[in-house]
DRENTORKOL-3810 file (N, C-alpha, C; in nm, 4 decimals):
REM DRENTORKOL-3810
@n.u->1.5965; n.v->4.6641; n.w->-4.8003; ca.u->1.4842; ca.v->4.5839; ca.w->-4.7555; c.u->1.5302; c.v->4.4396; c.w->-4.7480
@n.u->1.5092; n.v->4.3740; n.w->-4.6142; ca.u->1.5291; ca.v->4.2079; ca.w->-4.6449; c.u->1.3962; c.v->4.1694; c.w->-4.6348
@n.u->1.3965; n.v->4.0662; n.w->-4.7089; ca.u->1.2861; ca.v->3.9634; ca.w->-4.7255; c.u->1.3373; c.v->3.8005; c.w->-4.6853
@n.u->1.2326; n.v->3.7213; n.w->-4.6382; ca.u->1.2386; ca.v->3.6120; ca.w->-4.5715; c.u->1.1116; c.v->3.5313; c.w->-4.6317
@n.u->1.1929; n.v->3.4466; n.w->-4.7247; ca.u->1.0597; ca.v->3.3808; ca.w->-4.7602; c.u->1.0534; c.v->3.2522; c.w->-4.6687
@n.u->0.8592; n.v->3.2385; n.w->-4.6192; ca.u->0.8367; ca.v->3.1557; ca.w->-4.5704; c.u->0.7080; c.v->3.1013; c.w->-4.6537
@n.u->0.7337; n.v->2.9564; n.w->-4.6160; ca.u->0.6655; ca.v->2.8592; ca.w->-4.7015; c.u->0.6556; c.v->2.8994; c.w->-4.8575
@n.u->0.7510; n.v->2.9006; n.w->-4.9094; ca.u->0.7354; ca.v->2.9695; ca.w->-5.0748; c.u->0.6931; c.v->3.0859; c.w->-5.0528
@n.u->0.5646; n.v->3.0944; n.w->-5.0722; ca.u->0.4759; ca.v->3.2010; ca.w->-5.1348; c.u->0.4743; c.v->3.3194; c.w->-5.0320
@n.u->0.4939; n.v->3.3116; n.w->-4.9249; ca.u->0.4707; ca.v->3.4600; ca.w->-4.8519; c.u->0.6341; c.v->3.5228; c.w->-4.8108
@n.u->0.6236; n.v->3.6238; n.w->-4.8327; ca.u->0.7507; ca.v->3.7199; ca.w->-4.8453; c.u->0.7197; c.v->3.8126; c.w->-4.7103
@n.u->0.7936; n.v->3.7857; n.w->-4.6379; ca.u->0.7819; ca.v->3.9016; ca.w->-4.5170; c.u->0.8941; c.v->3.9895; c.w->-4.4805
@n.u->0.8673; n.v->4.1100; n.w->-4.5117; ca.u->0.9486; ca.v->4.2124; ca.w->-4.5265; c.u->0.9630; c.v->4.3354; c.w->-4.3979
@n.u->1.0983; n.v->4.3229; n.w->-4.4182; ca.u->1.1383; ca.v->4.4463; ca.w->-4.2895; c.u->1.2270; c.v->4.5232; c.w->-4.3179
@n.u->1.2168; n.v->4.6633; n.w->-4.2468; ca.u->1.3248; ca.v->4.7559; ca.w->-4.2833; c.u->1.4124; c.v->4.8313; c.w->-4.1663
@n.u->1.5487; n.v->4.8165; n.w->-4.1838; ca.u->1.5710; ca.v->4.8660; ca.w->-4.0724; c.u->1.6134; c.v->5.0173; c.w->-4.0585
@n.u->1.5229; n.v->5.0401; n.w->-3.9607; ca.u->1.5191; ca.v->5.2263; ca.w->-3.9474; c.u->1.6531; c.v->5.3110; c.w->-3.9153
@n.u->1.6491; n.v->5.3646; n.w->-3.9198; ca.u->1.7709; ca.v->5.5038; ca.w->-3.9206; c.u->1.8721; c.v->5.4830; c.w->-3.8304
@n.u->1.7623; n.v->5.5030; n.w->-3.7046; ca.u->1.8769; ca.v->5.5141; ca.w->-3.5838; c.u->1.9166; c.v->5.3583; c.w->-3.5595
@n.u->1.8433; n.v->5.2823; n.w->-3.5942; ca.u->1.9295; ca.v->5.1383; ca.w->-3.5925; c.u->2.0849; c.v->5.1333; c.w->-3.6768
@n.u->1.9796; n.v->5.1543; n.w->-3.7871; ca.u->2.1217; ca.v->5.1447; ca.w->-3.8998; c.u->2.2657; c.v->5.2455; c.w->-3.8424
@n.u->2.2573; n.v->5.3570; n.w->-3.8316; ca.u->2.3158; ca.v->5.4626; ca.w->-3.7668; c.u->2.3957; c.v->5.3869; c.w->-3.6782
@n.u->2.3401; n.v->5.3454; n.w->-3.5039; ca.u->2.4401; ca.v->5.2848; ca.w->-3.4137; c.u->2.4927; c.v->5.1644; c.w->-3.4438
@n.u->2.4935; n.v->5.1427; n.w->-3.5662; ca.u->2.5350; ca.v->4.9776; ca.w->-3.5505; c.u->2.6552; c.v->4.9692; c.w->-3.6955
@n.u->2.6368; n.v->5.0765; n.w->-3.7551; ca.u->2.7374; ca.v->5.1028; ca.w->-3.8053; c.u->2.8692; c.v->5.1775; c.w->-3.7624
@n.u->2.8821; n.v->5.2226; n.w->-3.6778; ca.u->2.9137; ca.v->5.2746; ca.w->-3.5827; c.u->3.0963; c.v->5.2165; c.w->-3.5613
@n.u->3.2343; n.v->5.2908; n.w->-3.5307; ca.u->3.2851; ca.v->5.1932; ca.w->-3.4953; c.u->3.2444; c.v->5.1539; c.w->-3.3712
@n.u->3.3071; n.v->5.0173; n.w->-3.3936; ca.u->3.2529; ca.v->4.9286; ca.w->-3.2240; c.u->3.3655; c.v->4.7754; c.w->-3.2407
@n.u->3.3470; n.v->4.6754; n.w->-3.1623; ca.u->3.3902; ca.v->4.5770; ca.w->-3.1100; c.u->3.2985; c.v->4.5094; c.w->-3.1817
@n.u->3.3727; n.v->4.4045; n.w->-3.2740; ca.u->3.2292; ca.v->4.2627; ca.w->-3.3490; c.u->3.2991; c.v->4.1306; c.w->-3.3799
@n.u->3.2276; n.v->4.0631; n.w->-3.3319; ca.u->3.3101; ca.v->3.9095; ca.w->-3.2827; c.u->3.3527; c.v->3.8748; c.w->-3.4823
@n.u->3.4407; n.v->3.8377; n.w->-3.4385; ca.u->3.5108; ca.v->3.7617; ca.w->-3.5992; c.u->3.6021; c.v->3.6523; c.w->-3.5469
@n.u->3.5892; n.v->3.5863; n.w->-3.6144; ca.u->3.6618; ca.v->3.4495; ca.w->-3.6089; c.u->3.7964; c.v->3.4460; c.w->-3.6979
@n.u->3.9057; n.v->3.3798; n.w->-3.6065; ca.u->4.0366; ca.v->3.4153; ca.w->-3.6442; c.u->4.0842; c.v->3.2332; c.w->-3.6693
@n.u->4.1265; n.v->3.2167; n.w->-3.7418; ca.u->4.1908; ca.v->3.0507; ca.w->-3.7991; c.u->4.3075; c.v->3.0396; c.w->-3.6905
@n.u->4.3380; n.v->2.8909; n.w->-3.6384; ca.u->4.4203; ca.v->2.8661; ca.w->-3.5579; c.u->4.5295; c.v->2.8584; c.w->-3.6456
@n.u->4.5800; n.v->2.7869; n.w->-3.7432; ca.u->4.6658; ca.v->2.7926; ca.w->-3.8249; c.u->4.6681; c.v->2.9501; c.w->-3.8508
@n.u->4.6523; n.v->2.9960; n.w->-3.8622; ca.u->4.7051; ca.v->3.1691; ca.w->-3.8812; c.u->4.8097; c.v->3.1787; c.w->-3.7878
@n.u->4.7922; n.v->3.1916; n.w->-3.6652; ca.u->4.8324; ca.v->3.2195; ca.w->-3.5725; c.u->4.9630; c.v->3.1114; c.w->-3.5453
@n.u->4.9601; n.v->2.9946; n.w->-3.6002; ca.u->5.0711; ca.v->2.8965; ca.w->-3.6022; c.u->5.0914; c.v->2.8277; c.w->-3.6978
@n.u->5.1478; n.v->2.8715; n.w->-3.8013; ca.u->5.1652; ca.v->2.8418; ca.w->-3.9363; c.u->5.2508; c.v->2.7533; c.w->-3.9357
@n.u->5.3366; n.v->2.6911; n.w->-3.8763; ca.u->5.3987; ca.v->2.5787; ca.w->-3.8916; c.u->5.3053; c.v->2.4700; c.w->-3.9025
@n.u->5.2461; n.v->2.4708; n.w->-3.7909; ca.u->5.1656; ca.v->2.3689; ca.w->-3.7760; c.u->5.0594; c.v->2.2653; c.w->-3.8353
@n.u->5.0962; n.v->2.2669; n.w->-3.9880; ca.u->5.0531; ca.v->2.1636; ca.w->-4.1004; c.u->5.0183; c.v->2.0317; c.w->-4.0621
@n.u->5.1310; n.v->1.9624; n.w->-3.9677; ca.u->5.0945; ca.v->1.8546; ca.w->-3.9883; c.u->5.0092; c.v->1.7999; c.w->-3.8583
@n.u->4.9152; n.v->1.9436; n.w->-3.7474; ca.u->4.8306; ca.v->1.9086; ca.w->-3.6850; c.u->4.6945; c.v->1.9264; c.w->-3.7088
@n.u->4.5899; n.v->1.8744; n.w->-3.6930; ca.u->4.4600; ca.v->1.9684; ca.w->-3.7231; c.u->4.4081; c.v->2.0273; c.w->-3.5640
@n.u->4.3293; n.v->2.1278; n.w->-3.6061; ca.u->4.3058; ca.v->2.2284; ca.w->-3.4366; c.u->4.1603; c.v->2.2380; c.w->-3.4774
@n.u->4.1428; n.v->2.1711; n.w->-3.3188; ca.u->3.9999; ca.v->2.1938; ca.w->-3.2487; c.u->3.9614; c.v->2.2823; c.w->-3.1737
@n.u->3.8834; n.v->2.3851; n.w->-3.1877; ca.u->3.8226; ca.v->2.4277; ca.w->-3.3153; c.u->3.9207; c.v->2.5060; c.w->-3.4363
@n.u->3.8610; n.v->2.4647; n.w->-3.5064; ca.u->3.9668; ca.v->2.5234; ca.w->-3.6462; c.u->3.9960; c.v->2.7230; c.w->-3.6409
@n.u->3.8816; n.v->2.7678; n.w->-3.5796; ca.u->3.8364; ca.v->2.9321; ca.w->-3.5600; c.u->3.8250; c.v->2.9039; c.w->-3.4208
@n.u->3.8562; n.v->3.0751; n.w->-3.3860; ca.u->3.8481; ca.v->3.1019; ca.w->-3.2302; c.u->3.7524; c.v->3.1895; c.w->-3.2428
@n.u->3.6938; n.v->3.2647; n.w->-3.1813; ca.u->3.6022; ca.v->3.4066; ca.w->-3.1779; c.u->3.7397; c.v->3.5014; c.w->-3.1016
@n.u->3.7461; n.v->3.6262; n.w->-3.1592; ca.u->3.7790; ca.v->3.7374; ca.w->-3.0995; c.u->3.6833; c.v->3.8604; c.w->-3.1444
@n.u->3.7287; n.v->3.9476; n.w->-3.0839; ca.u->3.6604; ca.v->4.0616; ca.w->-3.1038; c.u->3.7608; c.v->4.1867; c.w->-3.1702
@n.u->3.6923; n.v->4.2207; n.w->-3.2839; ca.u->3.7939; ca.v->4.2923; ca.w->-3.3750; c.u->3.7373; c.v->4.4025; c.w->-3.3829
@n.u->3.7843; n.v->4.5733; n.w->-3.4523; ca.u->3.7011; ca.v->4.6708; ca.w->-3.4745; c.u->3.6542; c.v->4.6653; c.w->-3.6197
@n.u->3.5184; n.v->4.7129; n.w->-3.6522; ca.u->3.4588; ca.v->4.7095; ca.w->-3.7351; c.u->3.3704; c.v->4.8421; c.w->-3.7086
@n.u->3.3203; n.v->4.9152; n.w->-3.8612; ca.u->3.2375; ca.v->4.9848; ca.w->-3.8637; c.u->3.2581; c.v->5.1178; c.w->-3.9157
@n.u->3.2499; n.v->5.2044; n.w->-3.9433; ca.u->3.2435; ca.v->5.3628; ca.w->-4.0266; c.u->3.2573; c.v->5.4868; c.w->-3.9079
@n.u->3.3164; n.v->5.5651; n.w->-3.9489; ca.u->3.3695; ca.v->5.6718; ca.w->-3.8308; c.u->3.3158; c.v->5.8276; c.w->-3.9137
@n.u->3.2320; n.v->5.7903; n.w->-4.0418; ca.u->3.1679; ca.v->5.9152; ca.w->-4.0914; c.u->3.2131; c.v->6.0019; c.w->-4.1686
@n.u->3.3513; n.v->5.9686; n.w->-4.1763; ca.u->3.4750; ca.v->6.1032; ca.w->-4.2164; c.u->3.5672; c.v->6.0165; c.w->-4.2731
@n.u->3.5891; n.v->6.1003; n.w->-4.4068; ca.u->3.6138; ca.v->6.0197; ca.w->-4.4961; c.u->3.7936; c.v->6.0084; c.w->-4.4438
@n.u->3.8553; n.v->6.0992; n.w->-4.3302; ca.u->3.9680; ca.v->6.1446; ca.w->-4.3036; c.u->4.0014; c.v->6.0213; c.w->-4.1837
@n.u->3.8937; n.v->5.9906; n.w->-4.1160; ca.u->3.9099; ca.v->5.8674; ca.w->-3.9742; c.u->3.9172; c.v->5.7592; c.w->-4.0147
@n.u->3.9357; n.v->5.6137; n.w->-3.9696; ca.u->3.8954; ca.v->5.5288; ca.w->-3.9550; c.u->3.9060; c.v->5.4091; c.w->-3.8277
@n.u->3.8581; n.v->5.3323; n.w->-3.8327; ca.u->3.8165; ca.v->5.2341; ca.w->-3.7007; c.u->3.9370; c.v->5.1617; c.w->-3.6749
@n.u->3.9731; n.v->5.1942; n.w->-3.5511; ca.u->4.1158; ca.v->5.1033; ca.w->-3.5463; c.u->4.1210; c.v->5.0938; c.w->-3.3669
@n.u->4.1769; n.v->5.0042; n.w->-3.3237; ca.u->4.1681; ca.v->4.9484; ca.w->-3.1880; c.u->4.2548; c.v->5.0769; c.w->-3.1103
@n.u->4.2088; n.v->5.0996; n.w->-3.0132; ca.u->4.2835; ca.v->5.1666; ca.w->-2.9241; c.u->4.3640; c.v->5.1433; c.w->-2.8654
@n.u->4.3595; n.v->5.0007; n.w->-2.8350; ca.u->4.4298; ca.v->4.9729; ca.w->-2.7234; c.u->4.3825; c.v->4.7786; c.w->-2.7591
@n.u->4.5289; n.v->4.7069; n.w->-2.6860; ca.u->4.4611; ca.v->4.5700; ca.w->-2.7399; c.u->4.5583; c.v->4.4565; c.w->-2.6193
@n.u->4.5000; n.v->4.3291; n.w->-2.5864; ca.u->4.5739; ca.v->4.2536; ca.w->-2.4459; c.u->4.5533; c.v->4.1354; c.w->-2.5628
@n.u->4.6368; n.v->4.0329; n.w->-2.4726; ca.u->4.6750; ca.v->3.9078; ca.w->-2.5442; c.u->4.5693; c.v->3.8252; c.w->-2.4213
@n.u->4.4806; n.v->3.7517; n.w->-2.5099; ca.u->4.4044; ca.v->3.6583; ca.w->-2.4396; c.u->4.4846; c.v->3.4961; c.w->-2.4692
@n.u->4.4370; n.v->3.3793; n.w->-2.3965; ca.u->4.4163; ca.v->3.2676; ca.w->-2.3995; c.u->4.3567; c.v->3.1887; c.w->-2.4596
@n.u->4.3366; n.v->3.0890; n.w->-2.5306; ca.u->4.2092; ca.v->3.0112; ca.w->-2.5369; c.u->4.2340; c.v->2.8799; c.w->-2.5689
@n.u->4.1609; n.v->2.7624; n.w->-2.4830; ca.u->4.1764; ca.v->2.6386; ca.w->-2.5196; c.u->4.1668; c.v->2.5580; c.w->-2.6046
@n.u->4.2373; n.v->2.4912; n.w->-2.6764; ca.u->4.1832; ca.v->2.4347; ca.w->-2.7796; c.u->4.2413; c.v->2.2770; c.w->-2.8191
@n.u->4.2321; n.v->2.2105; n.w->-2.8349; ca.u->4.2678; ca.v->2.1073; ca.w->-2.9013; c.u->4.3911; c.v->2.0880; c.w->-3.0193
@n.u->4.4603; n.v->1.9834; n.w->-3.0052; ca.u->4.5616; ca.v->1.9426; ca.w->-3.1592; c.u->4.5442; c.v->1.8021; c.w->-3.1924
@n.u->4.5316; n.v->1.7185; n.w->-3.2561; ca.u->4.5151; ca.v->1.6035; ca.w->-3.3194; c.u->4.6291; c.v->1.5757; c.w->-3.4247
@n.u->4.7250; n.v->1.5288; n.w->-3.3835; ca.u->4.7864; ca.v->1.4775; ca.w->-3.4504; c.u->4.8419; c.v->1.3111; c.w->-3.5328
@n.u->4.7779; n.v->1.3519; n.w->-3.6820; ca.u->4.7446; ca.v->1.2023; ca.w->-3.7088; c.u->4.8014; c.v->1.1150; c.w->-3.7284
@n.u->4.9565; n.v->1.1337; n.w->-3.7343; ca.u->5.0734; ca.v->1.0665; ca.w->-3.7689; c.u->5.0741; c.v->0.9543; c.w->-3.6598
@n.u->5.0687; n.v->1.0500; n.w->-3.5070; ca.u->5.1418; ca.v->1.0018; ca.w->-3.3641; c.u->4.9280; c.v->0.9305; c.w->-3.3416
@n.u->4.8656; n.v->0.9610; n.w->-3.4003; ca.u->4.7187; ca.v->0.9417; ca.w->-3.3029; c.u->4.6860; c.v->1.0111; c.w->-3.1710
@n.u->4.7621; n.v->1.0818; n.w->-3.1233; ca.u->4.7406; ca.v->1.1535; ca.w->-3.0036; c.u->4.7049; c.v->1.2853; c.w->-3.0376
@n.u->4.5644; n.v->1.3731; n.w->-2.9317; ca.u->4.4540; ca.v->1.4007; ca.w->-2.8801; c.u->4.5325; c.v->1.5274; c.w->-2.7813
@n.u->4.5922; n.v->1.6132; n.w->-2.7653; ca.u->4.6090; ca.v->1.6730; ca.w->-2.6481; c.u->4.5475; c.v->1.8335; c.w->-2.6719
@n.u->4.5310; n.v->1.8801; n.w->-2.5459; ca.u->4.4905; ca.v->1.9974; ca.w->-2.5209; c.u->4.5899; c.v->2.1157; c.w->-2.4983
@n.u->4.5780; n.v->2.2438; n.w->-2.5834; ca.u->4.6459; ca.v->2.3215; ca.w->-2.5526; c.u->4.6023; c.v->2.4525; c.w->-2.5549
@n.u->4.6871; n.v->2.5476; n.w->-2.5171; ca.u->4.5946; ca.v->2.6698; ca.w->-2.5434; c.u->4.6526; c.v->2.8005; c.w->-2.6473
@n.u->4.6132; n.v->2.8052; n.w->-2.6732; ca.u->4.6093; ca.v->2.9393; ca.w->-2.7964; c.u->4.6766; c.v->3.0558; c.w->-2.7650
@n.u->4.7923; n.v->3.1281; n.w->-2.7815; ca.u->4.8568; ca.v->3.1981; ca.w->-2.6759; c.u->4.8525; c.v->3.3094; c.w->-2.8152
@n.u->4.9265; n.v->3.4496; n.w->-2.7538; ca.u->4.9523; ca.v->3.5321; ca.w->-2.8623; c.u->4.8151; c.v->3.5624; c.w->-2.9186
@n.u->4.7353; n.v->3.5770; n.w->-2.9249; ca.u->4.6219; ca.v->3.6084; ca.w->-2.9533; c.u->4.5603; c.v->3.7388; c.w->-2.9163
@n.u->4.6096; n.v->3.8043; n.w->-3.0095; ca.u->4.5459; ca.v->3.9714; ca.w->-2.9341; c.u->4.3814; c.v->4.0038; c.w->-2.9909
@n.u->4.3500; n.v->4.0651; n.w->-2.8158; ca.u->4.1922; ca.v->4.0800; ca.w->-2.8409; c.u->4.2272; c.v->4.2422; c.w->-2.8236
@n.u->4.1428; n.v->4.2957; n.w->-2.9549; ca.u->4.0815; ca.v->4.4193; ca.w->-2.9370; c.u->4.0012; c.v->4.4932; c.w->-2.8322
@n.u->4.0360; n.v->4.5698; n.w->-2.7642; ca.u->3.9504; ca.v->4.5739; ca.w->-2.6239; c.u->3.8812; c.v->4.7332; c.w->-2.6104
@n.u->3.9434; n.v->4.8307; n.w->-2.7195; ca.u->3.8387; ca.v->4.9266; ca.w->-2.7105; c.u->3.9289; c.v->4.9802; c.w->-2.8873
@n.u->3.8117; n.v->5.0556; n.w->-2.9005; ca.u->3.8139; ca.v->5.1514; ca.w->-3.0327; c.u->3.8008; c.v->5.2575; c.w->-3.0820
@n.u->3.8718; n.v->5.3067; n.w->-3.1596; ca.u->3.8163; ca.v->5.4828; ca.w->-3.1677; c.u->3.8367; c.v->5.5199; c.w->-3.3301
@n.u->3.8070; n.v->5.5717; n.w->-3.3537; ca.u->3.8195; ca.v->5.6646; ca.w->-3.5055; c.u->3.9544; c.v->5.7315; c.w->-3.4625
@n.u->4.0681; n.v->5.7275; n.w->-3.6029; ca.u->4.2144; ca.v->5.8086; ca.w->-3.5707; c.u->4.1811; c.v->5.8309; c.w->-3.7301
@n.u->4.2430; n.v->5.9621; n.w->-3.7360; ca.u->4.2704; ca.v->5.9907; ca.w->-3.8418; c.u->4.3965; c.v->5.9246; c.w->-3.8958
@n.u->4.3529; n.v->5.8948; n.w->-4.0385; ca.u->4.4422; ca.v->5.7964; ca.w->-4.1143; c.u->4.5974; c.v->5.8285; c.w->-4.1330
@n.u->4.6124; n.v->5.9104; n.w->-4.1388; ca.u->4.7560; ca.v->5.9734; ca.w->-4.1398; c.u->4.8347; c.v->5.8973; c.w->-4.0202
@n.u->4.7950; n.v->5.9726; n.w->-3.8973; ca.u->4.8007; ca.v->5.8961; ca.w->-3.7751; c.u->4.8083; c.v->5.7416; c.w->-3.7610
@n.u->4.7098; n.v->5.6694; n.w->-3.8239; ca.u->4.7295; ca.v->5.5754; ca.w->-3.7933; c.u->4.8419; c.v->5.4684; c.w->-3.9326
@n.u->4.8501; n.v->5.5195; n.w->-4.0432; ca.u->4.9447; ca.v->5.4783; ca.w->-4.1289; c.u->5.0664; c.v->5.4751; c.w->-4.0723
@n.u->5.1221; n.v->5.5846; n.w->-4.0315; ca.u->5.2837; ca.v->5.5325; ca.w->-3.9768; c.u->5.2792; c.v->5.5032; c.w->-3.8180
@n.u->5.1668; n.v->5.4552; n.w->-3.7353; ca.u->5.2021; ca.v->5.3743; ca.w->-3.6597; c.u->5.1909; c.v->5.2593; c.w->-3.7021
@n.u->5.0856; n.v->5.1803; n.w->-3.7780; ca.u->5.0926; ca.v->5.0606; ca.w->-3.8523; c.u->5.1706; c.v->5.0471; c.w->-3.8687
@n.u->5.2830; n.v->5.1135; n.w->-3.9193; ca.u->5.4401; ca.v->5.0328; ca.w->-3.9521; c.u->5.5359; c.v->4.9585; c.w->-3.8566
@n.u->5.5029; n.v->5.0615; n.w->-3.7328; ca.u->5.5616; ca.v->5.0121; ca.w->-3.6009; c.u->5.5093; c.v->4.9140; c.w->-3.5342
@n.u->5.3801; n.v->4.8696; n.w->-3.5248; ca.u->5.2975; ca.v->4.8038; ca.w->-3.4566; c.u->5.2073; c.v->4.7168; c.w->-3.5099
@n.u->5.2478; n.v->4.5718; n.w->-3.5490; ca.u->5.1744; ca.v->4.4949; ca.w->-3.5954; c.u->5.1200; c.v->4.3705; c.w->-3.5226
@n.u->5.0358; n.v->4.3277; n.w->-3.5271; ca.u->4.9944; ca.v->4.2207; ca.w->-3.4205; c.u->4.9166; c.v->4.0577; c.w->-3.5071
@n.u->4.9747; n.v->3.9990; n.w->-3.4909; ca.u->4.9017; ca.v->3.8282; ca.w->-3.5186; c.u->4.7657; c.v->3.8458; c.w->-3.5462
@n.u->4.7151; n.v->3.7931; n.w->-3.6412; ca.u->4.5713; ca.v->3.7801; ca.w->-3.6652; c.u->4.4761; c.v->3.9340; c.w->-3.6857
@n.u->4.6184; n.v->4.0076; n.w->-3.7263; ca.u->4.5005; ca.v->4.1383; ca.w->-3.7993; c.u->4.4937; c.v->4.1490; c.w->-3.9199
@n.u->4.4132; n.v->4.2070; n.w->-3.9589; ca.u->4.3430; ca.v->4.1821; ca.w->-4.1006; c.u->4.3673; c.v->4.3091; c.w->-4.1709
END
């Protein structure tokens, strides 16, 4: 049950039903935010605008205690961003490279997917 208190005293309460809960646990695609410094760990002595990017990662329950949620398949996106470097005072724009977006998902059984993990690792997975 969540509750939302408004103005102090009144508590308004909702529950979310079955088949909600059900598809939304679901594996699927769910935006998470990935640190620019992750992705370029040298890069201490710049700060990055924005500090987080949004990608889309897999998340969610596959039902079986034998599956779990893991990308099917995954492309390297772009994204613009800013560096500030305070030493020099200069402002430039760059873009975010290497950045793999999750682009579809499936339940693999874990076995399966343990010794490809070994072979196949990618920047900014968790």
């Amino acid at each position: 049950i969540v509750c939302v208190s408004v103005c102090v005293s009144v508590c308004v309460c909702s529950v979310m039903l079955f088949p909600e809960a059900w598809g939304r646990s679901q594996c699927r695609s769910l935006e998470w935010m990935v640190e620019v410094e992750q992705e370029y760990p040298g890069g201490v002595e710049h700060i990055y605008n924005p500090g987080c990017v949004p990608l889309l990662r897999c998340s969610g329950c596959c039902n079986d205690d034998k599956l779990a949620c893991f990308p099917a398949s995954t492309h390297n996106i772009s994204i613009q961003a800013q560096t500030l470097s305070p030493q020099s005072h200069t402002l430039l724009f760059f873009t975010v490279g290497h950045i793999y977006k999750e682009s579809s998902h499936s339940c693999f059984h874990l076995t399966v997917v343990h010794s490809d993990k070994h072979q196949q690792k990618h920047p900014g997975d968790f």
